[in-house]
Legacy VTK file of the C-alpha trace (Angstrom):
# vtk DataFile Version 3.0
C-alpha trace
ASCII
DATASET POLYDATA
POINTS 455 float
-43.001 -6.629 30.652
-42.763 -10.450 29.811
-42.726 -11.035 26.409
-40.783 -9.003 24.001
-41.162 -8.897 20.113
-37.918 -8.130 18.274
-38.864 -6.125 14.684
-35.927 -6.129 12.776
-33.058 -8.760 11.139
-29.185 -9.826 11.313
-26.740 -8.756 13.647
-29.614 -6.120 15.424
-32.295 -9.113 15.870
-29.344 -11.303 17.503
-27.707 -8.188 19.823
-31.563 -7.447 21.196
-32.485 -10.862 22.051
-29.270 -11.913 23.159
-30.330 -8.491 26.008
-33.885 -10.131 26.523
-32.594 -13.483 27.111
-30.368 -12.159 29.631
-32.853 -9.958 31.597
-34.818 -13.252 31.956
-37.793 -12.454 29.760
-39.340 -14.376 26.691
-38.404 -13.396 23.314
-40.420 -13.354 19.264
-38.304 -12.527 16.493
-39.818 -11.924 13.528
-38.386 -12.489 9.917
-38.920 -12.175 6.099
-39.190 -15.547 4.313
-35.245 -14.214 3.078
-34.112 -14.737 6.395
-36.393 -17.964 7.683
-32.395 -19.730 7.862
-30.612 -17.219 10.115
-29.562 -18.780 13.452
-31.599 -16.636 15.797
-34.343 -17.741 14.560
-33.934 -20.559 16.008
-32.891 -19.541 19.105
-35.356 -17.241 20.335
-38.827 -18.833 22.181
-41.192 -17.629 19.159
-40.288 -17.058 15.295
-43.036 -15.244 13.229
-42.674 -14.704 9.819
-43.801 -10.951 8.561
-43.877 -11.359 4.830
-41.762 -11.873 1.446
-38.182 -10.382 1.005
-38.733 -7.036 0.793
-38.323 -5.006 3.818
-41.618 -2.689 2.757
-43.534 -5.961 2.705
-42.184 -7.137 5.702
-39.850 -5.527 7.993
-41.718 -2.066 7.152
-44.571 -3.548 6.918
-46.456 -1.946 10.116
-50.004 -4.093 9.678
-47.944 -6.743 10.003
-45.708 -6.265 12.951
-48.814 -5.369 14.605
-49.972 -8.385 13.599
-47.622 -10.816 15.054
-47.463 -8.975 18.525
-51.256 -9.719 18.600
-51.234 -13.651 17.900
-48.251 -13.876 19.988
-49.230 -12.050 22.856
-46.212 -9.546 23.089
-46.443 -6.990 25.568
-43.322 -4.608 24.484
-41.976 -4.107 20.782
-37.899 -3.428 20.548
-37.412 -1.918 17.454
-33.727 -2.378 17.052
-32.173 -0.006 15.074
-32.864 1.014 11.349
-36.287 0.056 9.219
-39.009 1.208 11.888
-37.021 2.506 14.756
-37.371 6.319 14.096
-41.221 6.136 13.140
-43.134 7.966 15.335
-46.196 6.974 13.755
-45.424 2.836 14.020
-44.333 3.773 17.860
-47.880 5.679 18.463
-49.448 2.413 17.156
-47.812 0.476 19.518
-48.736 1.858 22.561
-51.908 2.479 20.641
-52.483 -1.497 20.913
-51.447 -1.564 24.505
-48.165 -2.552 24.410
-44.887 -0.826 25.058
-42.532 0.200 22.522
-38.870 0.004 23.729
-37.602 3.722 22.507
-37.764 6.923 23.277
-41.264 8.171 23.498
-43.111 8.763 20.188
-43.042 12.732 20.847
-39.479 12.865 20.992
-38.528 10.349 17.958
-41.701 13.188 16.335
-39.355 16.238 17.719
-35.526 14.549 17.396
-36.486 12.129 14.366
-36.771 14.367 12.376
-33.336 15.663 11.306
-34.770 18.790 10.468
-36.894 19.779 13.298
-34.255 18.489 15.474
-31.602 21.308 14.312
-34.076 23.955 14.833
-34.755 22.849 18.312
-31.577 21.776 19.409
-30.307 25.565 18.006
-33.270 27.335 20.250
-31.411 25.500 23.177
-28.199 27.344 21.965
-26.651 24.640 20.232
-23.965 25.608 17.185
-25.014 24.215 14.087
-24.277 24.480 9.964
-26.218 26.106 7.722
-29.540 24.038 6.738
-33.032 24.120 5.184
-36.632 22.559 6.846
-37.857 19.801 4.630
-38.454 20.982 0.833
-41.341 20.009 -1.085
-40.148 17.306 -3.311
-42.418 18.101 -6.101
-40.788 21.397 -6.555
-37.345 21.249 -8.027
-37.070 24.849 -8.837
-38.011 25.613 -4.905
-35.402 23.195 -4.108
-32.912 24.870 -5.842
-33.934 28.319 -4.696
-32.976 26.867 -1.383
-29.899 25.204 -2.628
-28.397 28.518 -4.185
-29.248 30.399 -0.658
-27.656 27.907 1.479
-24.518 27.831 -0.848
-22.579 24.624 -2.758
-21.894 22.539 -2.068
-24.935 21.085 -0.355
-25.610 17.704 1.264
-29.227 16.197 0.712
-29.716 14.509 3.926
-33.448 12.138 4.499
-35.822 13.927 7.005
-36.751 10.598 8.479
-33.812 8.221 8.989
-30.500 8.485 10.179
-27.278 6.180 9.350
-26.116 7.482 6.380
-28.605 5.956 4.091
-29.699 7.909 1.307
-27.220 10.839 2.192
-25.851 12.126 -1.254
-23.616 15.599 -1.969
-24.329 17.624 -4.770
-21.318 19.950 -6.064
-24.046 22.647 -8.024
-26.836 23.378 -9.391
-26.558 21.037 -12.433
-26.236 18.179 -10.484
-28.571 18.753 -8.059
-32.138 17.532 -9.774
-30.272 14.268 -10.480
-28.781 13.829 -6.748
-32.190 14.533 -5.030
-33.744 11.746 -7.022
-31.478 9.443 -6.156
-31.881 10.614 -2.339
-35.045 10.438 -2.401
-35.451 6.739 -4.057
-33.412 5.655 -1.689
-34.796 7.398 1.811
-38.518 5.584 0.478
-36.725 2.377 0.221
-35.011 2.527 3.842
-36.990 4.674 5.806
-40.421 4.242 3.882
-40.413 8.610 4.049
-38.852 10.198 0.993
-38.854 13.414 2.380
-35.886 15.599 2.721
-33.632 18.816 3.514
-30.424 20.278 2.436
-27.359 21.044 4.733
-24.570 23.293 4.055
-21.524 20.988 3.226
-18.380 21.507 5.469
-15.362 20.034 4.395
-12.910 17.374 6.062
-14.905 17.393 9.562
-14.567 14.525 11.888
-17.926 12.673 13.291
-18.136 12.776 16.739
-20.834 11.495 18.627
-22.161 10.883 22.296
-24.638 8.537 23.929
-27.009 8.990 25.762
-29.623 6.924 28.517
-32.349 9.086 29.787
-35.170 7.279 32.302
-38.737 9.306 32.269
-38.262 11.504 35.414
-35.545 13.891 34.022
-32.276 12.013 34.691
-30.082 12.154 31.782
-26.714 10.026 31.830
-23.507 10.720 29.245
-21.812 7.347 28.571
-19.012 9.338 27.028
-18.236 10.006 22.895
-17.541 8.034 19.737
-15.388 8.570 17.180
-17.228 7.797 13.734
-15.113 9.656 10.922
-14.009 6.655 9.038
-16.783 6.639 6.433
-17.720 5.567 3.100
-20.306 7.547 1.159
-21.847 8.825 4.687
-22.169 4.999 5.896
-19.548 4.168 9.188
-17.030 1.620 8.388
-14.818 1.659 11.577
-15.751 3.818 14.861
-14.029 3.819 18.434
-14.420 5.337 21.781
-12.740 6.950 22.805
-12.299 9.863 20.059
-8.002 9.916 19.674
-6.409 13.088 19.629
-8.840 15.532 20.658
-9.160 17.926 23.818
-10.584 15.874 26.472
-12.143 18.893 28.507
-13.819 20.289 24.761
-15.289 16.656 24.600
-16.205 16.374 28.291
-17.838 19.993 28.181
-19.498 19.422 25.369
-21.315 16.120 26.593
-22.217 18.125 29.820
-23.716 20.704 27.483
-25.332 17.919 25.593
-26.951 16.605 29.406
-28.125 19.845 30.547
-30.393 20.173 27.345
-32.011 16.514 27.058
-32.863 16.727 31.159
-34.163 19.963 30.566
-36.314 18.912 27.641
-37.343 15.637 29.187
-35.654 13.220 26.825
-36.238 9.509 27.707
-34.699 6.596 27.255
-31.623 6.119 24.751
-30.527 8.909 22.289
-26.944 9.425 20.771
-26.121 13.399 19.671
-24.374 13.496 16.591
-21.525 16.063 15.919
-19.154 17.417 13.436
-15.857 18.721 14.849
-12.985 20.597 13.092
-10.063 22.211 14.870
-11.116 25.380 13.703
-14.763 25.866 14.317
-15.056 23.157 17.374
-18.642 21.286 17.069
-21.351 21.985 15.334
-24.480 19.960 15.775
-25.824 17.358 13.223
-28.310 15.362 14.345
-30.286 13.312 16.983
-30.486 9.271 16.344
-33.444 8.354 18.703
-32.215 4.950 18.648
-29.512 1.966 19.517
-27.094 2.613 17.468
-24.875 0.196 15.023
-21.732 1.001 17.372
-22.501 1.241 20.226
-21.160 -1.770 21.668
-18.007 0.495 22.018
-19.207 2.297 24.235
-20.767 -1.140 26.192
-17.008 -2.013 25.481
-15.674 0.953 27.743
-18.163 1.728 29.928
-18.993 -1.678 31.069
-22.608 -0.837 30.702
-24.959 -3.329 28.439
-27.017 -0.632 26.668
-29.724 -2.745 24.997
-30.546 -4.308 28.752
-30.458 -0.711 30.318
-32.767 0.732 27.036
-35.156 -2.110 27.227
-35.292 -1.765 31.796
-35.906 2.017 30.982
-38.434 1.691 28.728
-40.362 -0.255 31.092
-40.084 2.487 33.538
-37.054 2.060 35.760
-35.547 4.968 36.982
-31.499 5.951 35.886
-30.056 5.312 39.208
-31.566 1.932 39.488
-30.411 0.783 35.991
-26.929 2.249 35.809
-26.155 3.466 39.266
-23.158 5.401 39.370
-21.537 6.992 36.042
-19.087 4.864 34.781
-15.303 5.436 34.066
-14.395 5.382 31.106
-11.990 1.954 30.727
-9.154 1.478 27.778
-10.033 1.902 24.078
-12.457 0.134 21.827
-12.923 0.114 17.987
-14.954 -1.520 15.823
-15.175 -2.932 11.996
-18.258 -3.329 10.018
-17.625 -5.952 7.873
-19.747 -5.759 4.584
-21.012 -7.759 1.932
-19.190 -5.645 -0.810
-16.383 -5.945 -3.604
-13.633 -4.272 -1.782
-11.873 -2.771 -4.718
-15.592 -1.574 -6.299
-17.479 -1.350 -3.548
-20.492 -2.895 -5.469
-22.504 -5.073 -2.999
-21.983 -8.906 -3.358
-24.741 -11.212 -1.920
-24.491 -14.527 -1.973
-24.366 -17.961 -0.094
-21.963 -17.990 2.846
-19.941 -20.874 1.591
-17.172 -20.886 4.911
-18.196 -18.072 7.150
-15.326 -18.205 9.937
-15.188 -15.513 12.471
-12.558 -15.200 15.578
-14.208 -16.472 18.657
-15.105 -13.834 20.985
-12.760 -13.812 23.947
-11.208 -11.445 26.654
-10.923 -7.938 24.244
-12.656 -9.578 21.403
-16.493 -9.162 20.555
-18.192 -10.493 17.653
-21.953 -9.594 16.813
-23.278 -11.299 13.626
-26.804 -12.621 12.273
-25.445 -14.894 9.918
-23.973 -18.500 10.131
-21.934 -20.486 6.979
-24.700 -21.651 4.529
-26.883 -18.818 5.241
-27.694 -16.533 2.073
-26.602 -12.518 2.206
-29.941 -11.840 0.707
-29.320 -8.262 -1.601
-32.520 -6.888 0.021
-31.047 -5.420 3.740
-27.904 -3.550 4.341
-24.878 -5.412 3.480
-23.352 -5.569 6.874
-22.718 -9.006 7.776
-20.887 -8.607 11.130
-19.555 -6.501 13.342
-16.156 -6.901 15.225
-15.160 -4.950 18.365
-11.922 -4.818 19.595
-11.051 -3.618 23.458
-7.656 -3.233 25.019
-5.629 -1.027 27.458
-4.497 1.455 24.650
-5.835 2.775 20.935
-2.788 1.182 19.582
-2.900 -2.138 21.349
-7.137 -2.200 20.070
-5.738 -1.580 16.947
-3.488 -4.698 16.519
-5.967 -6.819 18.414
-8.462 -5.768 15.524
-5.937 -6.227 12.581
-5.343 -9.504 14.047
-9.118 -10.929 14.481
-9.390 -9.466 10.741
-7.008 -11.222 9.520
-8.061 -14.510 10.965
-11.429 -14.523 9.401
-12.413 -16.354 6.615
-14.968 -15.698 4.501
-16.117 -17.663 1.059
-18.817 -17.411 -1.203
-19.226 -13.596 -1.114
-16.612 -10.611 -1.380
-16.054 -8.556 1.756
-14.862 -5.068 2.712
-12.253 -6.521 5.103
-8.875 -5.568 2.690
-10.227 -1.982 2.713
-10.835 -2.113 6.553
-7.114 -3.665 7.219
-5.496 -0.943 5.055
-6.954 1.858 7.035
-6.141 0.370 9.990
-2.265 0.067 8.768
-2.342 4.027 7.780
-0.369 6.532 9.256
-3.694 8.397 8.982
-5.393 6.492 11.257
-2.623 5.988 13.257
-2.038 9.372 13.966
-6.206 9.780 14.947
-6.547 12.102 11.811
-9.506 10.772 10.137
-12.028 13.261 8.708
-15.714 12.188 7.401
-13.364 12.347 3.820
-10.434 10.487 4.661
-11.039 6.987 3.900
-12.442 8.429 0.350
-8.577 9.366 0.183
-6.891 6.259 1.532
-8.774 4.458 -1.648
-8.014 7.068 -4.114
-3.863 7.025 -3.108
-3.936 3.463 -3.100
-5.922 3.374 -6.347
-3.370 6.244 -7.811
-0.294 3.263 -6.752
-1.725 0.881 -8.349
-2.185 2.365 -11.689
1.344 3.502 -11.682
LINES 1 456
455 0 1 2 3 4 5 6 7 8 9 10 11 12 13 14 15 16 17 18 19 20 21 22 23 24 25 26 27 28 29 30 31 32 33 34 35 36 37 38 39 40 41 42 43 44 45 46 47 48 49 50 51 52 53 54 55 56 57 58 59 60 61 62 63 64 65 66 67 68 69 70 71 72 73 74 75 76 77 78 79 80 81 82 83 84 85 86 87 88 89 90 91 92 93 94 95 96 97 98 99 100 101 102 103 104 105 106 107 108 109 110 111 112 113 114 115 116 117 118 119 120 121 122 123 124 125 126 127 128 129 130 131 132 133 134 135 136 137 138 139 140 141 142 143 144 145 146 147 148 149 150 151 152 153 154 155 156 157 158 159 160 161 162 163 164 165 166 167 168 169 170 171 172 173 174 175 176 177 178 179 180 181 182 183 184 185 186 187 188 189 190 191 192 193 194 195 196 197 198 199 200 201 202 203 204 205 206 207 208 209 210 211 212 213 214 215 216 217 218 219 220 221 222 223 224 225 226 227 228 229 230 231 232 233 234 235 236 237 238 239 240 241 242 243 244 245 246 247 248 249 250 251 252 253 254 255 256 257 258 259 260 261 262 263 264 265 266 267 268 269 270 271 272 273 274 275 276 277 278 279 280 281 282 283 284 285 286 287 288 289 290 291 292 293 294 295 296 297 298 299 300 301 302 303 304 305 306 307 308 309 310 311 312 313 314 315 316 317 318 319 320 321 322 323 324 325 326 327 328 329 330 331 332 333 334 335 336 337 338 339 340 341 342 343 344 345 346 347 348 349 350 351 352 353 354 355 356 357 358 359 360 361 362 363 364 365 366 367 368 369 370 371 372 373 374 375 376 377 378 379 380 381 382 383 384 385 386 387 388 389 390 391 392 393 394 395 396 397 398 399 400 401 402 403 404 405 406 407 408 409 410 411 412 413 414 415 416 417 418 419 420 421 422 423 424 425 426 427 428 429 430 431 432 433 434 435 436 437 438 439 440 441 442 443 444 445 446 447 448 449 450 451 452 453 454
C-alpha cells in the first residue's frame, strides 16, 4: 500500500489523511466543486474533484470514485465514515479494480451493514436484543403497518443501510406512521443512496452505549473499551465520552468480553463498533453494528492512546493485531467530546453560510480539535452540518468537563449560527453531571429551558 485515496469531505477527509500522512504514505482527496476551498485540499499530495455539490453526484457517486483511483493510480480506498462507507457493493468494486478498500471486508459490512440482518445474527450468537422487523417492502404501506401493529407503538423506523442516526424517525401510531416512513425513507436515499428500511420496537429513556472494536484477518479481536453516546438530538450524537459515568464497570467489562468472543468467532476484520442500549432495569440489549470509523471515536484514541485510523488503515493492509496494537491498552482518565453544528441553537434549523471568523482553541495537552473547515470557507447546506469536533481529555469526568466548557467558550464563530449554547447548557446540568443522560434527555434539557423562558 502506497498511495491512498480518501472518499469523503470535512472533518473525516482531514482525520484520515492526517493518519496517512503519518504512516508515511501518499495521499488523494477527493472533493465536490462545494468543497474545492477546504484546507485539506490543499494539503494532501493529489486533489481530484468527483463532481457538482450534491453528494449523489459526487461523494456517492461510485463511477466516479472509481474513476479518480484509476487516473491517480491509488492502490487502497479509505472510505471514512458516512456516504459510501457501509456499501458493500462500492467495497466489492474496489477490490474488484484491484485495489484495497480500507474496511471491514465487503461480506461483513453485507452481514453487519445491514441493521437488520445484523440483529438476527448477532441474536443466533445469543445476543439480547428489542423487538424488530427484517426490511419491509416500501411499496406496501398496509404490510408495513401489519408489522407495525405486531411489533407494538411506539415504533422506531430505522434505514437498513446506514447507521448514525440519519433518517431515524419515531412514529407514536398508526396514523402517523405512513407520513413518518416517507420522511425516513427520503431521507435514508439521500444519505445512504438505499431507502430501504425496518421497524424496531421503541424503548423508552435508554442510554447509548457503545464499544469499539479492531479485528486483523486471522481471528484476533481487540476491545478498546465503551462509549457513552446518550446525549442525542433526534437520534444524531451531540456530545459522547469514554468512559460511560455511572455504570457497573464489571456489566460493561463483561459485556465487551461477550462482544470479543462473538466477532473472533465469526471472523470479523478490521474496525467495527457494537452499538447498545442500556437501562438499569433490563441491562443491554443490542442495536446495531457500525462497520466503520466512527464520528467519536477519537475518545477512545483519547483514552486508550491508540490512533485508530493508523491501526484501521495497517490492518486493512494485512497486519496482524499484535503487531499493530501490541498489548491491550489501559484505559487512561476521561474524554468527551462536542459536535459542533451548523444549526440555529434555539430552532435547530440548519444555518449554512460563509465562515466569516471561524476561531477554534488550539489543540494542546487535553485539548483536540478535528475540523475541515477554515474562516472564509462556505458551510455548503448539502453535507451534514457538523463543522468541528472538540475533544476534551483530563484525569477525571469532571475536570474533562470544565476543560470542554472552557475551549467552548473560547471559540468564536461568525457568519453562521452554531449549536454551541445548547452544548454548554448540557454540560452545566445537574443531569449530565450526575452521568444520567438517556437517548431522551437532552430532548428534555431544551423543553425545561424552553418552559423558563416562556414564563
Amino acid at each position: 500500500m502506497k498511495k491512498i485515496l480518501i472518499a469523503n469531505r470535512g472533518a473525516a477527509a482531514a482525520r484520515v489523511l492526517r493518519a496517512v500522512k503519518a504512516l508515511g504514505l501518499q495521499s488523494v482527496v477527493v472533493y465536490s466543486e462545494a468543497d474545492a476551498d477546504l484546507p485539506y485540499v490543499r494539503q494532501a499530495d493529489e486533489s481530484v474533484c468527483v463532481g457538482p455539490a450534491p453528494a449523489r453526484e459526487s461523494y456517492l457517486n461510485q463511477d466516479a470514485l472509481l474513476g479518480a483511483m484509476a487516473r491517480c493510480g491509488a492502490d487502497a480506498l479509505h472510505p471514512g465514515y458516512g456516504f459510501l462507507s457501509e456499501n458493500a457493493e462500492f467495497a466489492r468494486r474496489v477490490e474488484a479494480a484491484g485495489h484495497c478498500f480500507i474496511g471491514p471486508s465487503a461480506k461483513w459490512i453485507d452481514a453487519l451493514g445491514n441493521k437488520a440482518a445484523a440483529r438476527a445474527l448477532m441474536q443466533r450468537h445469543g445476543l439480547p436484543a428489542g423487538g424488530s422487523t427484517g426490511v419491509l417492502p416500501g411499496d406496501d404501506m398496509a404490510a408495513v403497518c401489519r408489522a407495525a401493529e405486531a411489533l407494538g407503538f411506539p415504533v422506531l423506523i430505522k434505514p437498513a443501510g446506514g447507521g448514525g442516526g440519519i433518517g431515524m424517525v419515531p412514529a407514536e401510531n398508526a396514523q402517523s406512521l405512513p407520513a413518518c416512513w416517507e420522511r425516513a425513507r427520503v431521507m435514508a436515499e439521500k444519505a445512504f443512496g438505499d431507502a430501504s428500511l425496518y421497524l424496531e420496537r421503541y424503548i423508552q429513556a435508554p442510554r447509548h452505549i457503545e464499544f469499539q472494536f479492531l479485528a486483523d484477518r486471522y481471528g484476533n479481536v481487540l476491545s478498546l473499551f465503551e462509549r457513552d453516546c446518550s446525549t442525542q438530538r433526534r437520534y444524531q450524537k451531540v456530545i459522547e465520552e469514554a468512559p460511560a459515568p455511572a455504570i457497573d464497570r464489571k456489566a460493561v467489562a463483561d459485556m465487551a468480553d461477550r462482544l470479543s468472543a462473538i466477532l473472533g468467532e465469526i471472523g470479523y476484520d478490521v474496525i467495527g463498533t457494537v452499538e447498545m442500549l442500556y437501562t438499569p432495569d433490563s441491562g443491554f440489549s443490542f442495536l446495531e453494528v457500525n462497520t466503520r470509523l466512527q464520528v467519536e471515536h477519537a475518545i477512545s484514541e483519547a483514552v486508550t492512546g491508540v490512533d485508530i485510523v493508523q491501526a484501521q488503515i495497517r490492518l486493512a493492509a494485512g497486519e496482524m493485531l499484535s503487531s499493530v496494537v501490541g498489548r491491550k491498552p489501559a484505559l487512561t482518565g476521561h474524554a468527551i467530546e462536542a459536535r459542533v453544528y451548523a444549526e440555529d441553537p434555539v430552532r435547530f434549523l440548519p444555518s449554512p453560510g460563509v465562515l466569516k471568523v471561524f476561531d477554534l482553541p488550539g489543540a494542546g495537552p487535553g485539548l483536540r480539535i478535528e475540523t475541515g473547515y477554515a474562516a472564509g470557507n462556505r458551510v455548503s447546506s448539502h453535507y451534514d452540518p457538523m463543522v468541528a469536533k472538540i475533544i476534551a481529555l483530563a484525569d477525571t469526568r469532571e475536570a474533562a468537563t470544565r476543560a470542554l466548557i472552557g475551549a467552548l467558550d473560547s471559540t468564536r464563530v461568525e457568519g453562521i449560527k452554531t449549536n454551541i449554547p445548547m452544548i454548554l447548557q448540557v454540560l452545566r446540568s445537574e443531569r449530565f453531571g450526575a452521568g444520567a443522560m438517556t437517548v431522551d434527555g437532552l430532548q428534555a434539557l431544551i423543553s425545561t429551558q424552553a418552559s423558563k423562558e416562556r414564563a
